[in-house]
C-alpha positions in Angstrom: 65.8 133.4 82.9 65.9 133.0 86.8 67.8 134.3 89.2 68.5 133.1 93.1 68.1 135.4 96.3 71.7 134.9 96.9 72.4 136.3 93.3 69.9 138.9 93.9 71.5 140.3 97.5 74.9 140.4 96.0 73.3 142.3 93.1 71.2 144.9 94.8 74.6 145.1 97.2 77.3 145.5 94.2 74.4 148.0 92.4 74.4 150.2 95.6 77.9 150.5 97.3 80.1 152.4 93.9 77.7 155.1 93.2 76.9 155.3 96.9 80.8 155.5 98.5 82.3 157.6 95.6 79.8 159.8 94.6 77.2 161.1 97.3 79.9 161.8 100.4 81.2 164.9 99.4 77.2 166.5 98.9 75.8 165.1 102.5 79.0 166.3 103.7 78.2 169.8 102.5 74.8 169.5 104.3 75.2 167.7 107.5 79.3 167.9 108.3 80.6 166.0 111.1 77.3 164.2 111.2 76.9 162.9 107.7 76.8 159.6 109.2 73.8 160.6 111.0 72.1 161.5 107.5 73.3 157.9 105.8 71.6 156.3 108.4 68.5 158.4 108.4 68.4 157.6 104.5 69.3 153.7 105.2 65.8 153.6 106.7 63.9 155.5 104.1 65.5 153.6 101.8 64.8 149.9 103.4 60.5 151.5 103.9 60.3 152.2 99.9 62.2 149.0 98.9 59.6 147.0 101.1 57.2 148.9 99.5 58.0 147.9 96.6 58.7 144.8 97.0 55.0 143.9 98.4 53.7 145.8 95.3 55.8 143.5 93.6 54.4 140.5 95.1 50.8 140.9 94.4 51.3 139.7 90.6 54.8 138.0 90.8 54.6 136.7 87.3 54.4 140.4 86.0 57.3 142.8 85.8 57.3 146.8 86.5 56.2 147.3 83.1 52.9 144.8 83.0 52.1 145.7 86.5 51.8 149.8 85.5 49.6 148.5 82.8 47.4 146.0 84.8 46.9 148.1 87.7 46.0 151.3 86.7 44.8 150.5 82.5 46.6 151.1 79.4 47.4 154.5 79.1 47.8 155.7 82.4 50.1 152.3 82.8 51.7 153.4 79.2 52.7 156.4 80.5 54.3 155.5 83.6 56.1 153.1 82.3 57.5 155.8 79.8 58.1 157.7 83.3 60.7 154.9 84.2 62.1 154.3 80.9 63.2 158.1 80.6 65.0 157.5 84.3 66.6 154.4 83.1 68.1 155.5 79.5 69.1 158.8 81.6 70.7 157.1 84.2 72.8 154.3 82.0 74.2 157.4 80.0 74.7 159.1 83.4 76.3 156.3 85.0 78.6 155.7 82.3 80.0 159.6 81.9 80.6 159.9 86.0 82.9 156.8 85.3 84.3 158.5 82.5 85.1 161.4 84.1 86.7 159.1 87.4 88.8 157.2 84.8 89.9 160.0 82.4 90.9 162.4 86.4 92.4 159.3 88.0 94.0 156.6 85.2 93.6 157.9 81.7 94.0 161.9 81.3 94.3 162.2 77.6 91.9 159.5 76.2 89.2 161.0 74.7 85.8 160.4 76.4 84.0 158.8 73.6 86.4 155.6 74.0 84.9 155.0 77.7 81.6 155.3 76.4 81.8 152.8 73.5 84.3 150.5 75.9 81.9 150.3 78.4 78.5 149.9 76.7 80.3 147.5 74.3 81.0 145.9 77.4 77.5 145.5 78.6 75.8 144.4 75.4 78.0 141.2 75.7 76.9 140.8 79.0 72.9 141.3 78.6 72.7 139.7 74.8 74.7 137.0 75.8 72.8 136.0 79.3 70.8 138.1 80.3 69.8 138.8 83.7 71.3 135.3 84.6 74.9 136.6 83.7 74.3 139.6 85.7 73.4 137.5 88.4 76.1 135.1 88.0 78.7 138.0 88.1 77.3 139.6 91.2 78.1 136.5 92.9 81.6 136.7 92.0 82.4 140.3 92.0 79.9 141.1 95.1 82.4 139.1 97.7 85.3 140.9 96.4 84.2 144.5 96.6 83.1 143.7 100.1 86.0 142.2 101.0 88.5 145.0 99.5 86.3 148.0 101.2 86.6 146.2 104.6 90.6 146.1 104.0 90.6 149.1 103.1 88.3 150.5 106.1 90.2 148.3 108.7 94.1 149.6 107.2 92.8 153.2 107.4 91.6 152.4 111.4 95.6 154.4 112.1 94.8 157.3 110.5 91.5 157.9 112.2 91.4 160.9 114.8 87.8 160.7 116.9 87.9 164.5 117.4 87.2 165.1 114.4 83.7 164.0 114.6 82.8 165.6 117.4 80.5 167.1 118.4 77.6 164.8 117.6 74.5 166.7 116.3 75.3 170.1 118.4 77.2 171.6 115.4 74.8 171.0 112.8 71.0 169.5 114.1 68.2 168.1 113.1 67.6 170.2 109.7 71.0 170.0 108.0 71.0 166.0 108.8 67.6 165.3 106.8 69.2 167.9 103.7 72.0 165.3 104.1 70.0 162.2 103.8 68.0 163.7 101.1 70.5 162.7 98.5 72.0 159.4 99.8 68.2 158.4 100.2 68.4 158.9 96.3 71.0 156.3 95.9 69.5 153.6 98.3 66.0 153.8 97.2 66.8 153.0 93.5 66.9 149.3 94.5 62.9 149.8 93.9 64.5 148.4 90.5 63.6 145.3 92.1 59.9 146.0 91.1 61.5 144.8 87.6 63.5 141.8 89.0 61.0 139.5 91.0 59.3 138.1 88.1 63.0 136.5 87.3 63.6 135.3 91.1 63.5 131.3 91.4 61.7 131.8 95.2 59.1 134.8 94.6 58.2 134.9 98.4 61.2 135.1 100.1 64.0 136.2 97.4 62.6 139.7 96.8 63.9 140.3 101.1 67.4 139.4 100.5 67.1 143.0 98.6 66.8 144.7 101.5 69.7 142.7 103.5 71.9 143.9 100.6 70.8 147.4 100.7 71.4 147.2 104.4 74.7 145.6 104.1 75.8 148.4 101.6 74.3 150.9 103.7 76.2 150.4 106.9 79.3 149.8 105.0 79.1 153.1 103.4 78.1 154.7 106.8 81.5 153.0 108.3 83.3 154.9 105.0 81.8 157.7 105.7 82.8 158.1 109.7 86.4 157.4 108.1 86.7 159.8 105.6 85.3 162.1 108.6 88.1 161.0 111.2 90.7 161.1 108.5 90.2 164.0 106.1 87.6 166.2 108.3 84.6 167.3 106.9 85.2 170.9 105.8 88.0 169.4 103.6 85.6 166.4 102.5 83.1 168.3 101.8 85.4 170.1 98.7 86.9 166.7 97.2 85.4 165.1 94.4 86.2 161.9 95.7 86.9 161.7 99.4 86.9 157.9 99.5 89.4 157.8 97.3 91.5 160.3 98.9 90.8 158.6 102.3 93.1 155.9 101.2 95.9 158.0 99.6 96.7 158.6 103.6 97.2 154.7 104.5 100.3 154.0 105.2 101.7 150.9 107.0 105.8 150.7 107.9 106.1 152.0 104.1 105.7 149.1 103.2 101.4 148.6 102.6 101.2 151.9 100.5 99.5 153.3 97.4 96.2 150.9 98.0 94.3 153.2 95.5 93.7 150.5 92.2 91.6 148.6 95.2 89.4 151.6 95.3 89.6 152.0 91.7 88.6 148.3 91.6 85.8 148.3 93.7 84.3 151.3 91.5 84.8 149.6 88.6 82.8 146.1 89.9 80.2 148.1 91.1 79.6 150.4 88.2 79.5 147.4 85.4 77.1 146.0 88.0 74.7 148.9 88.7 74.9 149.3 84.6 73.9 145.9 83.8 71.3 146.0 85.8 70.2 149.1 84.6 71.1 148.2 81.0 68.8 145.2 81.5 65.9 146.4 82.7 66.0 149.2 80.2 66.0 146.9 77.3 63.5 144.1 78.6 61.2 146.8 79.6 60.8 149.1 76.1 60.6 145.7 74.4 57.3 144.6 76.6 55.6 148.4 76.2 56.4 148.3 72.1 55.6 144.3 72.7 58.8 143.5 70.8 59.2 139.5 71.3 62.6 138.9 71.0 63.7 141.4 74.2 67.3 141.2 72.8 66.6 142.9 69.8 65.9 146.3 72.0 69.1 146.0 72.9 71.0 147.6 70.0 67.9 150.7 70.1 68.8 151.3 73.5 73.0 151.2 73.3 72.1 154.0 70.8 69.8 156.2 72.8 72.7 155.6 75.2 75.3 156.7 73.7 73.9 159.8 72.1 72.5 160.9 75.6 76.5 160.5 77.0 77.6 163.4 75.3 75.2 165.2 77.5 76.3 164.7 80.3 80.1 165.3 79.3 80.0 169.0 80.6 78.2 168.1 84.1 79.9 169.8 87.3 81.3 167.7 90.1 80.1 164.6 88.2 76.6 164.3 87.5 75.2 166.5 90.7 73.1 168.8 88.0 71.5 166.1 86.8 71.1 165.0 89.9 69.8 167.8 91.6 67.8 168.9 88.5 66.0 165.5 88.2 66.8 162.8 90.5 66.2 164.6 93.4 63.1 166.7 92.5 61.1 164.2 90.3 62.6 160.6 90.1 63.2 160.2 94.1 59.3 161.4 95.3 57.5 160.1 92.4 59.9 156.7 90.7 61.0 155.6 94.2 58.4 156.8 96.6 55.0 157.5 95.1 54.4 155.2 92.4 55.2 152.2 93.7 52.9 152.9 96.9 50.0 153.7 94.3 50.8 150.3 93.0 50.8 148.4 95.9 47.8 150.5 97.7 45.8 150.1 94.3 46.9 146.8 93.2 46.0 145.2 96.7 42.0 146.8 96.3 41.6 145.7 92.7 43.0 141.9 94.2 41.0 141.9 97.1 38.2 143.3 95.0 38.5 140.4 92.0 38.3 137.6 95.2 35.1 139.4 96.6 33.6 139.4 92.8 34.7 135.6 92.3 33.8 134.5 96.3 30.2 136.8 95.7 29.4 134.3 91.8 
């Protein structure tokens, strides 16, 4: 299986923008108000230093993925049980992922289907995808679906340009300052630093040197589109009445309105979430499967695939009851353990330990 580093920005860019847009404005809004665009870009930058991190702990041993690397770098068990450290984030997250869109589609399309019909839809869904193709499929689908959620957030961003009102974001910083705008980038930091992911991904890239950067230029093109979203929803809704709304994005374009004629633009938003979640799932779904069948050494990766839609499933239904979509887990979990340690701390151990133990192996082989 390979994948290209145009396949790979698309992906990392289609993987960040959903979750990213729908999900995380409304909480940095509660922290940093008028200048939650101040905190997105704060968090851009932490989020571009840990995926370059990661991705020069990746490139050490570019034959190895996340999973191998743990288990080279710092022995068997210690590696064993990092690598269980990730694989508890990545089932969480898939069932996660799959019961905020559950709750967006059963609120905004389907009120009275029953919840259990996303689930099975949607990771019915992704098995095709993964069994059928793999990482290549994902890849493949990025490139065609990555073009057309940029494309259809830009419209949307430029046909809301009428309905912005600059005082609404003013003042800059005076308001709020310097300790409300870092809460706010604490979450959104969250969503950009997953693409550490890539630690998983770079053994499948075609060009190991170079492709492993177009991550970053996809995070960064996500990133300042979602910054743009953000100063919208600011300038149209206001950030005291963002800050309550599940979904400001999607609110943000209830309000466009062009000679009553260009009206009611909401399925694009709806689309773009869509794209982006089956994306960011895949992905997820993916390395989730490929990586418990390398720690239980299971040779045919595919066959994980049916242990892990299970798990899945079953960990769905505990999520069903979450408030404002997911933000216990995330507060409870992603915030306090997976962002410092999964994003931030583990993969600089690897990369700070990995690089002695090379350098150390050439100073063994250069002293025989």
């Amino acid at each position: 299986m390979k994948i290209t580093g145009n396949q790979i920005f698309w992906m990392m860019f289609s993987f960040i923008i959903g979750n990213t847009m729908l999900i995380s404005v409304s909480r940095v809004l509660n922290h940093s108000k008028q200048d939650a665009w101040i905190s997105y870009i704060v968090s851009l930058l932490l989020g571009t230093f840990c995926i370059f991190i990661a991705i020069k702990a990746g490139q050490l041993y570019p034959e190895l993925t996340l999973v191998e690397l743990c288990k080279f770098v710092f022995g068997k068990w210690i590696g064993t049980l990092i690598v269980l450290v990730y694989l508890v984030q990545w089932y969480t997250v898939i069932a996660n992922i799959i019961s905020e869109f559950t709750v967006f589609a059963i609120a905004i399309l389907l009120p009275n289907t029953p919840p259990w019909l996303f689930y099975f839809s949607m990771l019915l869904l992704v098995i095709y995808v993964v069994f059928s193709s793999g990482i290549e499929g994902i890849g493949r689908s990025s490139e065609v679906f990555g073009p057309i959620i940029f494309l259809s957030a830009i419209l949307l961003i430029l046909l809301s340009i009428t309905n912005m009102e600059f005082k609404k974001i003013l003042p800059v910083f005076l308001d709020t300052g310097f300790i409300p705008i870092i809460k706010g980038a604490v979450p959104s930091t969250a969503f950009f630093a997953e693409v550490v992911i890539i630690l998983m991904l770079i053994k499948f890239l075609d060009d190991k040197k170079r492709g492993p950067f177009k991550t970053i230029w996809g995070l960064l093109l996500a990133g300042t589109l979602t910054i743009f979203v953000v100063i919208g929803i600011i300038m149209i809704i206001g950030p005291e009445v963002a800050a309550k709304q599940s979904y400001p994005f999607f609110d943000m374009i209830g309000y466009i309105n062009i000679m009553e004629f260009i009206q009611n633009l909401e399925i694009i938003a709806v689309i773009v979430w869509i794209l982006s979640v089956f994306i960011k799932l895949s992905v997820y779904f993916f390395i989730a499967s490929y990586g418990t069948a390398q720690l239980f050494k299971v040779k045919d990766w595919r066959k994980t695939i049916w242990f892990v839609a299970v798990i899945s499933f079953i960990l769905c239904f505990q999520f069903k009851n979450e408030n404002l979509h997911g933000f216990k887990y995330i507060e409870t979990y992603w915030l306090k353990f997976v962002l410092p340690v999964n994003m931030m701390i583990i993969p600089f151990l690897l990369w700070v330990v990995g690089s002695i133990r090379k350098r150390t192996k050439r100073v063994s082989i250069g002293d025989k």
